[in-house]
N, C-alpha and C positions, 0 to 999 in steps of 0.2 A: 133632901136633894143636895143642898150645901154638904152637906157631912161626906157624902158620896162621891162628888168631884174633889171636895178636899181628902178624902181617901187614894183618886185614882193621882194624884198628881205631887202626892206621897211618896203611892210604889212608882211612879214613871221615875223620881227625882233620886230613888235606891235605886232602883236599876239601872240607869244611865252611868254610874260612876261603876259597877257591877262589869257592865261593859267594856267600857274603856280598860278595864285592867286585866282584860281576862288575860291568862296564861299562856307566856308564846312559849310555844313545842318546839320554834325550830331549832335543832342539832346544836350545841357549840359547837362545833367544828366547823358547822356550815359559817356560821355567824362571823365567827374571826376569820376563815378566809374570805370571806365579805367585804369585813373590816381593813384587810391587808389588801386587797385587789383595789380598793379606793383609796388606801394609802398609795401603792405602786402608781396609780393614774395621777393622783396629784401630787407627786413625786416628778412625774415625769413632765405634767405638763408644767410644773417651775424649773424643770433642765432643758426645755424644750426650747432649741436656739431657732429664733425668729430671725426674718431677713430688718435692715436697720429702715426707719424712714427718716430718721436723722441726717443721714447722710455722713457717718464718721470717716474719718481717714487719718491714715499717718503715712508722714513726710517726712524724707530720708535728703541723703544728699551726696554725690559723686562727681565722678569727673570723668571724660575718657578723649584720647587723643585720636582727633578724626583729621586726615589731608594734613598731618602737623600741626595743627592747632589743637590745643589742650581747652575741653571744653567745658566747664562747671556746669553743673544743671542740677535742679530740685526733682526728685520722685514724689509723688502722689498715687497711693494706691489707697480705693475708699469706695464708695457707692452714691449716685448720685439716682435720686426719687424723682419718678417719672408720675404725672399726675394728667386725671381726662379733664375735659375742657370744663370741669365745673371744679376745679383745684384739688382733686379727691384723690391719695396718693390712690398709684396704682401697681409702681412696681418698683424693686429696687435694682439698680443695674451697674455692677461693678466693672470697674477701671480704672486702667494705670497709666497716668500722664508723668513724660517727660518735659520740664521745660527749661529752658537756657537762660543762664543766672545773668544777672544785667540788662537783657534785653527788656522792650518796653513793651509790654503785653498786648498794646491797644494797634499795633503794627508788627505785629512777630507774627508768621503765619503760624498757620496750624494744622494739625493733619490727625483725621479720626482714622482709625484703622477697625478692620475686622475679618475676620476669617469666613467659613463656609458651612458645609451640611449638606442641607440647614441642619442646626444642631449642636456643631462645632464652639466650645468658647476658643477666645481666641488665643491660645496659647502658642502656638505654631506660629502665626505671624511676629508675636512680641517676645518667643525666646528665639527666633532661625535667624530672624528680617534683619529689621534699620534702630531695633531701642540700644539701647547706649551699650548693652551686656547682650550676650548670645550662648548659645549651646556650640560648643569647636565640633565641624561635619569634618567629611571629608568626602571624596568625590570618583562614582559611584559604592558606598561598602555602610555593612551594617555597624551599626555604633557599637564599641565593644559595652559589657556592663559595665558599672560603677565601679571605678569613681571614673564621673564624666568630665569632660574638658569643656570651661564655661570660664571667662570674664570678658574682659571691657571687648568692646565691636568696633574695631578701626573703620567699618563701614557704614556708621548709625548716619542715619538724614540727621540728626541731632543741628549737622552744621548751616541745615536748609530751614526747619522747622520745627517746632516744639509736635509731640507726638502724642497722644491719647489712644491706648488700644484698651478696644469695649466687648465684653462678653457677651453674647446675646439669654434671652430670658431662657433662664432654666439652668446653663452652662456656667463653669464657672462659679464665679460667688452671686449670680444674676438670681432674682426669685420673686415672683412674685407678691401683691401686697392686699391686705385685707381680705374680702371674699375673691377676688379676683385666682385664676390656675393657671398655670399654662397652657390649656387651651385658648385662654382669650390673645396670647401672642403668639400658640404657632399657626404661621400662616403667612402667605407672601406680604400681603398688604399689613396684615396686624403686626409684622414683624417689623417692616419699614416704618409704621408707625410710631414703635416703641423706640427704635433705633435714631427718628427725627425729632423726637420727645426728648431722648437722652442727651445727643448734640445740641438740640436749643436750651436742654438744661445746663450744659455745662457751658458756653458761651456766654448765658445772662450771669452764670452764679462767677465766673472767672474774668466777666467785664472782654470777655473777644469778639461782641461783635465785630466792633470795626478792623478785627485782624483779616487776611487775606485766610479762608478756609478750602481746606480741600477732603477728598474722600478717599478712602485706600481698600480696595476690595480683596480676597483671594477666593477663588472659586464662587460656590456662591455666595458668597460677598460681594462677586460682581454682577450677580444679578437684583443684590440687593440696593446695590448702586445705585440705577438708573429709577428705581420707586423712590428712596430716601432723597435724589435731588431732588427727584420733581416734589416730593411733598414739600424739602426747605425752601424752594423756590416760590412754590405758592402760601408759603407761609412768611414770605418776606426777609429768609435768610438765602442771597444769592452765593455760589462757589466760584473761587478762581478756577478751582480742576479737579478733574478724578483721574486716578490711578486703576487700573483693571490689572489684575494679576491674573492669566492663566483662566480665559474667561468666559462664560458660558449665561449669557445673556436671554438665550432662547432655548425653551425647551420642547417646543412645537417639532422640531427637526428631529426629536429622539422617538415618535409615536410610533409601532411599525405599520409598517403597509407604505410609506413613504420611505424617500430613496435619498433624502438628504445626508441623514446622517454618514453613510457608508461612504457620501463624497465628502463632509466634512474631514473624516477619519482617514481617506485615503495618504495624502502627503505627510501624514504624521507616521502612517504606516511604512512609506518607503523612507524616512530620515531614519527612523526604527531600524531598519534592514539594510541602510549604509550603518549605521551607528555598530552592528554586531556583526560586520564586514559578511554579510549574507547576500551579496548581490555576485553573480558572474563579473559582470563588468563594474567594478566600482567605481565611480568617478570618484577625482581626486577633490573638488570641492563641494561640501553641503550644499552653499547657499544657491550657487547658481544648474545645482542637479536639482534642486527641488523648485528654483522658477521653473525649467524644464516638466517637473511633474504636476504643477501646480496648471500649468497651459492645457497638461491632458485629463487634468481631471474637470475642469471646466468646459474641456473641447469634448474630443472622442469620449470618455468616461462617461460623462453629463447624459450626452446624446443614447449613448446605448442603454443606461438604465431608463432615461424616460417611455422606451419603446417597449418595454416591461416584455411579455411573454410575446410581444410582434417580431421582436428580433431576428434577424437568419442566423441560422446554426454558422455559416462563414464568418460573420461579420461579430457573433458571440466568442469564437476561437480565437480569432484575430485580439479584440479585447483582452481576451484571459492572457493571453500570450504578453501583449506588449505589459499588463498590470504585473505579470511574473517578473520583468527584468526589472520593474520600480520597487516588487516589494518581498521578492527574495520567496518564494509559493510556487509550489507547483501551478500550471496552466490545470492542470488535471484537477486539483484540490477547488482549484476558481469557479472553475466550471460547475462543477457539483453544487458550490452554492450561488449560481446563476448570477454571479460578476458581483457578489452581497458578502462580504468577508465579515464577517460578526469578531467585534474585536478579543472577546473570550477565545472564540476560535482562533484567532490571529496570534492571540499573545501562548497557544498554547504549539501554535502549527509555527511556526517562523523556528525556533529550532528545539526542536522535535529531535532530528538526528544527534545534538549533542546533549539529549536528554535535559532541558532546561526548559522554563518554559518564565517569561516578562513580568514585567511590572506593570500597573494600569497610572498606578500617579504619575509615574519614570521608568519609563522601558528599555532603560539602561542596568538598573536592577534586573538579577537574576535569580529563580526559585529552582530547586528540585524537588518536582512532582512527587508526589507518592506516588501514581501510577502513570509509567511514562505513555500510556493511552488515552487519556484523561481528555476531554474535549475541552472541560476547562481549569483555570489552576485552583490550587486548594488555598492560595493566599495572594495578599498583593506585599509582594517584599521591600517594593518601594514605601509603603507603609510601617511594616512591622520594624524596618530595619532602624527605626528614630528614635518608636514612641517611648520606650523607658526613659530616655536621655533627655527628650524633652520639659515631660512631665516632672520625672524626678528634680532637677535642676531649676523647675520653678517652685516647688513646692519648698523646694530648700530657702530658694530665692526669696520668694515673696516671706518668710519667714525670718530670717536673718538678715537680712538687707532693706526689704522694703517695709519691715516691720508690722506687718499685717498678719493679725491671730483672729482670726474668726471660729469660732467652733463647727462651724458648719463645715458640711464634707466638701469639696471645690471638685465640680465634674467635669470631667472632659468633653462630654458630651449631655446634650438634654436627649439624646433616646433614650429614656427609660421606661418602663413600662405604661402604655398611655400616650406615648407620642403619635402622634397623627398628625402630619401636615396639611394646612389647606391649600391647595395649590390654585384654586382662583385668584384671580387677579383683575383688579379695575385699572386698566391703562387710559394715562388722560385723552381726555376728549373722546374717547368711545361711548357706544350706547348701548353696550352690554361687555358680561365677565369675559376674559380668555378661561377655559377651562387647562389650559400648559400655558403658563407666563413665555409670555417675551418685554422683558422689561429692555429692549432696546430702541421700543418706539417712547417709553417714558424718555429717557439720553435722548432722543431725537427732539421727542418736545419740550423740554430744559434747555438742547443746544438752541433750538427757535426762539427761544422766549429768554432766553441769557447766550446772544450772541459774543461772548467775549469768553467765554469757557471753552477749556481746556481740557484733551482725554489722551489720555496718553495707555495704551494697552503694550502689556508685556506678557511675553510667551516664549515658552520651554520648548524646545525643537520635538523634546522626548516626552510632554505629556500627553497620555493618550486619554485621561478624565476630560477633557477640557481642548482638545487642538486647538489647534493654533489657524490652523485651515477654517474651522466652525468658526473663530472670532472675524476674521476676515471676509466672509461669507455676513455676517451678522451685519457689520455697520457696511459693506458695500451695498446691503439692503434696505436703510434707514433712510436713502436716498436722498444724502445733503446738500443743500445746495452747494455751488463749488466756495462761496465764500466761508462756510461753515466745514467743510471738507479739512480746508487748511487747520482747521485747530481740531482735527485727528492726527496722530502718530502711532507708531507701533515698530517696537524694539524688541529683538530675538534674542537666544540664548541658547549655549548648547546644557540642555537642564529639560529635567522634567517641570512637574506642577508645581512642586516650591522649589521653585528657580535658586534661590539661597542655599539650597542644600551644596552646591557647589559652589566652593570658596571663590575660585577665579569670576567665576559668573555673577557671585556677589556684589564683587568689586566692579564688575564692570557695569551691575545695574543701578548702583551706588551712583558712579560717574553718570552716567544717561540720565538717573532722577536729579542731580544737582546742574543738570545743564539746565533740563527740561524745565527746574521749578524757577532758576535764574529768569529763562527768557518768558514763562508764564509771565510772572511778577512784573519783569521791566516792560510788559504790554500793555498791562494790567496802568501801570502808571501815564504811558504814551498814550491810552488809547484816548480817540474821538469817538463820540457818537455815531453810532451808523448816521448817514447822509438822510435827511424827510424827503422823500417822493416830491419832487416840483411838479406843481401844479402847471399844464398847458392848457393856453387858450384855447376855443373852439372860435373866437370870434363873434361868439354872441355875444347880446348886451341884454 
């Protein structure tokens, strides 16, 4: 019996090694491209450039003469790590601060900046705006190619604030970090979150709390506005002020089947049709033909769409006729779309007879249609007319001057394939989502709960993304009380959506922001405490 299992455990102990070596059949050929296909992978993933959690940058340094004053200031372009409440990085989010050399950090205000989309980095604010350097426009005309016109900004805020413009995730050198994608920040609230992460990161890591802070939007960036305060507010970083650029707060107004929009858009439509002298009777001044139109779009206007299909056919005619002399359209054309001028249509029908057809940023730009029948145009020219000149001139920029080489590609945009916005939104103190944000009842409850803040909104006569009629509409509805009223403003401009693209208009919003951030500031130091409610007797004891 012994002999026998010491026989079987024999052949198991030959066989076993028998096994293991048997003969592999497969192909050389197969094998070495095998071999080489995991060479190529881990080739790539050691070239494979990661976003930083470090937070690197480099600092450069310049000078530029603003109001005759020759101003020294540090650049800082680099990335600052944004991490969830359990200290865990999350994302990395690049940006480029200007700050003015001498000044004492812990009293120098400060101003975030960011652009729109959603999607948008912010390239357009921080090469057109207020940074010390810009892109040379010219006003309305397409920028010629290379080589473009770019140095010092006799217009930068520089002389009011030190400046920080932040990319948002995706855009840009922005990216996120560890398992984390861009889905976890597109979205209204996940966005403003990252965006209130980013500013309280760079306030604690630069020592600003106790500087006076402000917020600079464009497009939606001013809707991101109104979520990013209230979030620093409840997170115990309060604002002297926000800046609204061109602004679009509420998107509730754009659903169809509703009649707002079409009166948002109306008075932007007839500045439009003075603008490209398309009116019979042109009045000689903008501002006060458009209070004019501004009375009937609120008046008559209002009234007639509310009454939807009850209307009388007299009282519809009548309408179409008087909206003809405001906005340069046939009464005929109006009629047809039942007093609802869709701005596609608008920008394609307004002149039509001289074969051209508008701009949606700036409807001072003009395209030629490929087909002068077109219902609507093939491009917005107010757009196309920039972006080489922008782009190009930062890429040179942030290269040779700001000394920033990241190997990573720098997007213009986060749509890339996979973009999907979340457009719900939790506004404070509600008991359920908006399914279409209006982040202007957030601004409303920041202006409640930081009564000493400051909003100052600016608008382009000629943007038709964003009117200027819809911003007015917006906070006339936030319904402030009248002591909080007083610290709204709102300053025009004959300019589309980036009001900078016009040099004149530059300058003149340049002056308007260093009044505006002057008297913020010296309130900011005057002010008292709101008054406590006095307690009255009832005469009980």
């Amino acid at each position: 019996m012994r002999s026998t299992i010491a026989l079987m455990m024999l052949m198991t102990a030959v066989a076993a090694p028998a096994q293991e070596t048997a003969p592999d059949k497969t192909p050389a050929a197969t094998k070495l491209a095998k071999s080489h296909q995991q060479e190529m992978i881990a080739e790539a993933e050691d070239a494979w450039v990661k976003p930083p959690v470090d937070e690197p940058a480099s600092v450069s340094h310049g000078a530029v003469t603003v109001e005759g004053q020759r101003i020294a200031y540090t650049a800082t372009a680099g990335t600052l790590t944004i991490r969830d409440n359990d200290g865990k990085p999350t994302g990395s989010m690049f940006y480029t601060a200007y700050t003015k050399d001498g000044a004492a950090p812990s009293s120098r205000p400060v101003t975030f900046f960011y652009n729109g989309g959603p999607g948008s980095a912010t390239v357009w604010l921080h090469m057109g705006s207020f940074a010390p350097v810009r892109v040379t426009t010219a006003n309305p005309e397409y920028i010629r190619p290379a080589p473009y016109g770019f140095g010092p900004n006799p217009h930068s805020l520089i002389d009011k604030t030190d400046l920080v413009f932040i990319d948002m995730m995706g855009a840009g050198w922005s990216r996120p970090l560890g398992a984390k994608t861009g889905k976890d920040f597109w979205g209204v609230d996940q966005d403003a979150d990252a965006f209130a992460r980013t500013i309280e990161r760079y306030v604690t890591k630069n020592g600003r709390w106790t500087s006076p802070k402000f917020l600079f939007g464009e497009s939606y960036g001013t809707l991101r506005n109104g979520a990013v305060a209230a979030l620093l507010e409840e997170r115990g970083l309060s604002l002297n002020g926000i800046v609204y650029l061109s602004s679009i707060m509420n998107y509730g107004v754009r659903q169809p089947g509703y009649d707002a929009n079409y009166l948002t858009l109306f008075p932007g439509y007839a500045a439009t049709a003075w603008y490209h002298n398309h009116l019979q009777n042109r009045p000689p001044n903008l501002e006060a033909f458009l209070q004019e139109v501004r009375a009937f779009t609120s008046g008559p206007y209002a009234a007639a769409l509310a009454k939807g299909s009850t209307i009388s056919p007299e009282e519809k005619r009548q309408i179409a006729e008087q909206m003809s002399k405001y906005i340069g359209i046939s009464p005929d054309f109006i009629m047809r779309a039942d007093l609802r001028v869709d701005l596609n249509h608008f920008r394609t029908e307004l002149l039509r007879d001289r074969r051209l057809a508008i701009g949606r940023l700036d409807s001072r730009y003009t395209l030629i249609p490929s087909d002068a029948n077109a219902e609507r145009p093939d491009d917005d020219p107010s757009s196309t007319a920039i972006s080489g000149a922008f782009i190009s001139s930062f890429m040179d920029y942030a290269k040779k001057t700001l000394g920033y080489h990241p190997t990573m590609p720098y997007r213009i945009s986060a749509r890339q394939p996979g973009f999907n916005w979340d457009w719900k939104h939790e506004a404070p103190g509600s008991n359920f989502s908006q399914n279409t944000p209006n982040t202007a009842i957030d601004l409303a409850y920041t202006m409640r709960t930081n009564p000493y803040l400051k909003v100052l909104f600016l608008n382009g006569y000629y943007d038709m993304a964003t009117p200027f009629y819809g911003t007015e509409f917006d906070v006339s509805h936030m319904l402030l009380e009248p002591s909080l009223q007083r610290n709204v403003e709102f300053k025009y401009y004959e300019s589309g959506h980036m009001v900078y693209l016009n040099p004149a208009e530059l300058a003149k919003m340049h002056d308007d922001l260093a009044v505006w951030y002057d008297q913020t500031l010296s309130d900011a130091r005057s002010s008292q405490p709101p008054a406590k409610p006095v307690a009255t007797s009832t005469g009980a004891n």
